[in-house]
Structures are given as C-alpha cells and as structure tokens.
C-alpha positions as CSV (number, residue, x, y, z in Angstrom):
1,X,0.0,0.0,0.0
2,X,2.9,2.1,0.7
3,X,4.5,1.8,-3.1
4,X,1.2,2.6,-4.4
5,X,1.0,5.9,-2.4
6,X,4.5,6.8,-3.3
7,X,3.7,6.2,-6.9
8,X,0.4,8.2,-7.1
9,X,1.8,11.3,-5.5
10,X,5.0,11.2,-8.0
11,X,3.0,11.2,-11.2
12,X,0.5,13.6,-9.7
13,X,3.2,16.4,-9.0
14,X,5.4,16.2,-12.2
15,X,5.1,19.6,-14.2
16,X,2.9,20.5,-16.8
17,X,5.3,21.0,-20.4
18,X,4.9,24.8,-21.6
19,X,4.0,25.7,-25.4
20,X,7.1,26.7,-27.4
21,X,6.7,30.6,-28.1
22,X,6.0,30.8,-32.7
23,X,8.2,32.9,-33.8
24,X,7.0,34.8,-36.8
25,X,9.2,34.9,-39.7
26,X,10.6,38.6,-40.2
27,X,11.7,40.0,-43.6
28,X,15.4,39.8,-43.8
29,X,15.7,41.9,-47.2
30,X,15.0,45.4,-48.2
31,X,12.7,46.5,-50.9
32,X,15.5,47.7,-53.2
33,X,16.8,44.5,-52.3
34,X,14.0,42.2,-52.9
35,X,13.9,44.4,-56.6
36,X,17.2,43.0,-57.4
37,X,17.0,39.7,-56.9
38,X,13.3,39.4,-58.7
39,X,15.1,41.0,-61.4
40,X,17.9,38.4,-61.4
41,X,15.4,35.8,-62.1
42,X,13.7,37.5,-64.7
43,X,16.7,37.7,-66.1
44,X,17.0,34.0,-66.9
45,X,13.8,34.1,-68.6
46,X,10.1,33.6,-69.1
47,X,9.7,29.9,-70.7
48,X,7.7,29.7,-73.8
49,X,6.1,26.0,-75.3
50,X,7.7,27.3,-79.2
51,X,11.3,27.1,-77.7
52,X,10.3,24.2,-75.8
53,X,9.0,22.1,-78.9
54,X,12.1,23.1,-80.9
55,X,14.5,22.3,-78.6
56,X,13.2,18.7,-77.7
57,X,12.4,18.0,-81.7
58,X,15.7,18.8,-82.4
59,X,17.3,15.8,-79.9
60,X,15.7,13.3,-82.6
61,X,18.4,14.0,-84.9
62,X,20.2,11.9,-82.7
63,X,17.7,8.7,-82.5
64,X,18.0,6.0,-84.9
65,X,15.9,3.4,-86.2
66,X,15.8,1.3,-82.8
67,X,16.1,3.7,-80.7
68,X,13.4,5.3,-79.4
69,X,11.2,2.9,-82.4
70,X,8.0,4.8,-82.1
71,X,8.7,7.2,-85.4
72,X,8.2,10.8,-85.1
73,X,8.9,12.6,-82.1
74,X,7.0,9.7,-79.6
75,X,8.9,8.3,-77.0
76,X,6.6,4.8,-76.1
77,X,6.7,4.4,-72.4
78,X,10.5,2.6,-71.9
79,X,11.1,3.8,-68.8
80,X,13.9,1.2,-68.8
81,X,15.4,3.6,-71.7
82,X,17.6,2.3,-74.7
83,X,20.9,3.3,-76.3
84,X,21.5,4.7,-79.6
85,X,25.0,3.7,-81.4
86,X,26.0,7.3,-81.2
87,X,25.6,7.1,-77.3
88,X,22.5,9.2,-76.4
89,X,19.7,7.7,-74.0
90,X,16.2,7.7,-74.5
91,X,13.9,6.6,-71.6
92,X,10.2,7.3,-71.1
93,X,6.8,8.8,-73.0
94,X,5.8,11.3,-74.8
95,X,3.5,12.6,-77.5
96,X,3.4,15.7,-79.9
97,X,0.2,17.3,-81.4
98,X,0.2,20.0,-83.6
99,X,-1.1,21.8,-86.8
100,X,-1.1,25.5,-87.7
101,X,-2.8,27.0,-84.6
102,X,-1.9,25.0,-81.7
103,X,0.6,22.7,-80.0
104,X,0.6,19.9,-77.5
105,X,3.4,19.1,-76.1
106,X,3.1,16.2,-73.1
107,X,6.4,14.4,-71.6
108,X,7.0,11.9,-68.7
109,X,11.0,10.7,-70.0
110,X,14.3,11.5,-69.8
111,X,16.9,12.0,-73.2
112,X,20.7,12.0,-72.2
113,X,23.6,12.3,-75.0
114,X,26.7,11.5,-74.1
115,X,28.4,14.1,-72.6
116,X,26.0,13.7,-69.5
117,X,23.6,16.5,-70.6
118,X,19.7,15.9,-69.7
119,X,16.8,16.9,-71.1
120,X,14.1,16.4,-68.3
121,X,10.0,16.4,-69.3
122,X,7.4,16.2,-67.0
123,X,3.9,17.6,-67.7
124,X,2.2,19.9,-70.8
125,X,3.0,22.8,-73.0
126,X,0.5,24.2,-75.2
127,X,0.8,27.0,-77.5
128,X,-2.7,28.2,-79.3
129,X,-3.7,31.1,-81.6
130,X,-7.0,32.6,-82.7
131,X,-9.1,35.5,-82.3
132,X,-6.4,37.6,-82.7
133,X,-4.4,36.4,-79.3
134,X,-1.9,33.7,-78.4
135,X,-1.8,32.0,-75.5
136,X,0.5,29.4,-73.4
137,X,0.2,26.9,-70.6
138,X,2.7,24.9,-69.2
139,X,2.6,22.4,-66.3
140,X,5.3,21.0,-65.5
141,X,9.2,20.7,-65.5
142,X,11.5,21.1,-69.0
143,X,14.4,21.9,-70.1
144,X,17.7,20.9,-71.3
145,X,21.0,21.2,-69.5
146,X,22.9,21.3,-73.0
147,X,21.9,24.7,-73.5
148,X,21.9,28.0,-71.9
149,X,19.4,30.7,-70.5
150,X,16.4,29.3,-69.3
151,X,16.2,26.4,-71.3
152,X,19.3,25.1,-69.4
153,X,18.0,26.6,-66.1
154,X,15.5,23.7,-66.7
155,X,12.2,25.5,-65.1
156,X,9.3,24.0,-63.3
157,X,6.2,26.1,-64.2
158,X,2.4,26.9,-63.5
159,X,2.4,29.5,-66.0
160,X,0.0,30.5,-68.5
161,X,-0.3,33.4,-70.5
162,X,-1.9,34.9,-73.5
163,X,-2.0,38.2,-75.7
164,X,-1.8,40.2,-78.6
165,X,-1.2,43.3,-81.4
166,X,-3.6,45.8,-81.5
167,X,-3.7,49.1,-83.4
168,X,-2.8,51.0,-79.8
169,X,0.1,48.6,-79.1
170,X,1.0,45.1,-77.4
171,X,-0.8,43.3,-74.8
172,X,-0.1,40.3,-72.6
173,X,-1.5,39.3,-69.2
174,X,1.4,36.8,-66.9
175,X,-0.5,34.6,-64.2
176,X,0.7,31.8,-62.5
177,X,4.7,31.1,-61.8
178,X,8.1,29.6,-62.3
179,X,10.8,27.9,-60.1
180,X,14.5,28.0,-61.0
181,X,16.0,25.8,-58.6
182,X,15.1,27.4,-54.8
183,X,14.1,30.7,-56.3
184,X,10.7,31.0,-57.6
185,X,8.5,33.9,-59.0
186,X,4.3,34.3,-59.4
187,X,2.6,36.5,-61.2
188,X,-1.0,37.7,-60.3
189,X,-2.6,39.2,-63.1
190,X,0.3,41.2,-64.4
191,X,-1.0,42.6,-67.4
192,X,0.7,44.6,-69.9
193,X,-1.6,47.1,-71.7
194,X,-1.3,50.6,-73.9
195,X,-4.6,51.5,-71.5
196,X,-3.0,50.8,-68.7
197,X,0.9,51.0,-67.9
198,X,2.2,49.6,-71.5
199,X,5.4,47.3,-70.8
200,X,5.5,48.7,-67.8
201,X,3.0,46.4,-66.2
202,X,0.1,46.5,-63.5
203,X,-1.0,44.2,-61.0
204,X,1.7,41.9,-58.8
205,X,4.7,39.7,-58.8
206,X,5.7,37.8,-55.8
207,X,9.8,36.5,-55.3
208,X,9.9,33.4,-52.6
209,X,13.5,34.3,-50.4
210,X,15.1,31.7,-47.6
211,X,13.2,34.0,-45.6
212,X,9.7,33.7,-47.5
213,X,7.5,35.2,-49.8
214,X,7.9,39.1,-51.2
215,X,4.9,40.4,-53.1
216,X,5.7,43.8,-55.6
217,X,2.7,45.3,-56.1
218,X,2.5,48.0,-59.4
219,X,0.1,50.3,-59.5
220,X,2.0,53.9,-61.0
221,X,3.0,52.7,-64.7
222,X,6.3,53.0,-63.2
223,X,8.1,49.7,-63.2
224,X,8.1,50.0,-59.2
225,X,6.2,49.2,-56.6
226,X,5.5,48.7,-53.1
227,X,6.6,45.2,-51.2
228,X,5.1,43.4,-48.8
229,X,6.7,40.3,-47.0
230,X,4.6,37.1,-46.4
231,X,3.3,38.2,-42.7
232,X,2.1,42.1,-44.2
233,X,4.8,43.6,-43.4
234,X,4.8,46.8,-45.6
235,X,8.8,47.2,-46.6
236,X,10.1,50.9,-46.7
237,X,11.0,52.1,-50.6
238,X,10.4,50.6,-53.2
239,X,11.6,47.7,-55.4
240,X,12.2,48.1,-59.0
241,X,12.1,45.8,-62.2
242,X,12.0,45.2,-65.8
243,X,9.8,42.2,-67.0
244,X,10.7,40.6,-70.1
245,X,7.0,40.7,-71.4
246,X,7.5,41.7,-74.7
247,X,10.3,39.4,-75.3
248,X,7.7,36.5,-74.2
249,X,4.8,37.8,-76.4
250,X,7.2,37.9,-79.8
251,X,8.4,34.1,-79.6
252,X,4.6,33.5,-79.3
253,X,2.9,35.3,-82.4
C-alpha cells in the first residue's frame, strides 16, 4: 500500500510542459533588395512551349531506327530507356500534337547524350492562336542542361499566359509562376496594356527568399512598386524591375 502511495503522489506532481513561443518569420531583405534579386530571375527568362517544342524535336536528330522505335517525335513508355549507337539515351513517353494554330506538347522521360547532358519532361506545353491572341500553358518541368538561359536553367512552371497586337500597341497578361532551382516567381494578373501602364506592367509579382514570400505590387505605370513580405509587413522604398514581357509575347505570335 505504501508503493502505491508513493507512486500516485509522483506522477501527480510532475510539471505540466509549456507551449514553445512561434516565432514569426521577419523579412530579412529590403525592398530595393527584394527588386534585385526578382530582377535576377527574370533575367534568366520567361519559358515559352515554341522554344520548348524546338528544342526537344531537335534531340531526334540523334535517334536511330531502334532507338526510341515509335517514329516521329513519340517516346513509347520505356522507362527502362535504350541506347543509340552514337551514345545518347532515351527513356520514357511522350507525345506531340500540332497543326497550324496549336501545340501539344506532353512528356514523362528523360533524353541524355553522351556528354551527361539531360533533357528532363514532365507535364504539358500548349501553345494556341486565334481571335487575334496567343496563349500558353505549361505544367510542369523542362528543359535541357545542354543549352543555356532558361532552357538550361530547366524551369518548373504553372504559368499561363496569353495576348496580342492591336492598333494601340501590345498586350499580354502573366499569371501563374516559375521555379529555377530554390528561387521561384508568381505573377497575379500582371498585365501589360497601352490603356494601362504599356510594358510597364500593373497588378503583382511575388519572389519566394530563404526567408519567405515578397509580393511587388504596381500600380503607378512606373516599373516600381510597393513590397510586402509574407506576414504584411509593408517594406520601406520601393523595389524596382523590368519584365521581359515583350520578349515573351514575340516568340509566341
């Protein structure tokens, strides 16, 4: 009877564990800052399904007749891979639609040459034209390490896109984003429009750092804007940036 009294009273007087104090992140950067290094990773580049489709159609001048076998530019599902005589790999699926208004890109493979460059497809790419606008969608991750810019950056995207010419100017509306590596960008109804700020842009763009997510909102046609950090933290200044919009819209028409 004694051990069980002894017992009871320990476990009835042994402290109660405190919560652990959150710590809310803090922004670590400045605006003029958080300007630069968006800029540094528009400065890679905007992906675009064209470049995409021509770049991966040209790694077929290195199949042979057994290797990939399917004809055309179809990969059919050996995700065991084969081996061409001159060396390259090709492993996987994949399937190319296409005719004078659209294209359909879908991969799920892998094409190596022999020097150890990859070209990595995983998801859609779809270019479209009509009604006097072009458009683009691409889910997914592509890219080849053989080249440079942001082809060789390889880029996972959830970016669509579409616009135009009109008699006032050129038009294009960015929504969605991109990752190149750790560093990734989204765009929320950035639109580029003679009505509204021309190449300039309006609406936001949002830069993840280590720290978190920056959002640059423009709303004075004057390719700056305010930034906010992830918590609402409103930054002092301003951050500052050129998007390559235009550049973007001309591989598409």
């Amino acid at each position: 009877m004694l051990l069980l009294a002894c017992t009871t009273a320990a476990v009835d007087t042994a402290p109660e564990l405190e919560d652990a104090d959150e710590v809310e992140p803090a922004a670590q950067l400045a605006a003029e800052e958080v300007g630069s290094q968006l800029q540094a990773l528009l400065d890679v580049g905007l992906p675009d399904p064209l470049t995409l489709r021509q770049v991966f159609t040209s790694l077929f001048e290195f199949a042979d007749d057994d290797c990939p076998g399917a004809g055309g530019y179809a990969l059919p599902g050996d995700y065991d891979g084969c081996v061409t005589e001159s060396g390259w790999t090709f492993a996987g699926v994949s399937t190319l639609v296409e005719d004078a208004d659209t294209m359909h890109l879908w991969n799920d493979c892998l094409i190596e040459d022999g020097e150890g460059h990859l070209w990595t497809g995983g998801g859609h790419a779809i270019w479209s034209r009509g009604d006097g606008a072009v458009g683009l969608s691409i889910d997914g991750t592509f890219g080849f390490t053989g080249y440079t810019g942001w082809v060789g950056a390889v880029p996972s995207a959830n970016l669509t896109a579409f616009g135009g010419e009109r008699e006032d100017g050129w038009w294009l509306v960015l929504d969605g984003g991109l990752s190149y590596g750790d560093e990734a960008l989204w765009f929320s109804e950035l639109i580029f429009d003679p009505a509204l700020c021309g190449e300039r842009g309006s609406g936001a763009a949002m830069w993840r750092g280590v720290d978190g997510w920056y959002t640059v909102t423009f709303t004075d046609c004057s390719g700056c804007g305010t930034v906010t950090f992830e918590t609402g933290e409103l930054l002092d200044g301003q951050a500052c940036v050129s998007v390559p919009a235009a550049d973007l819209l001309g591989r598409l028409l």
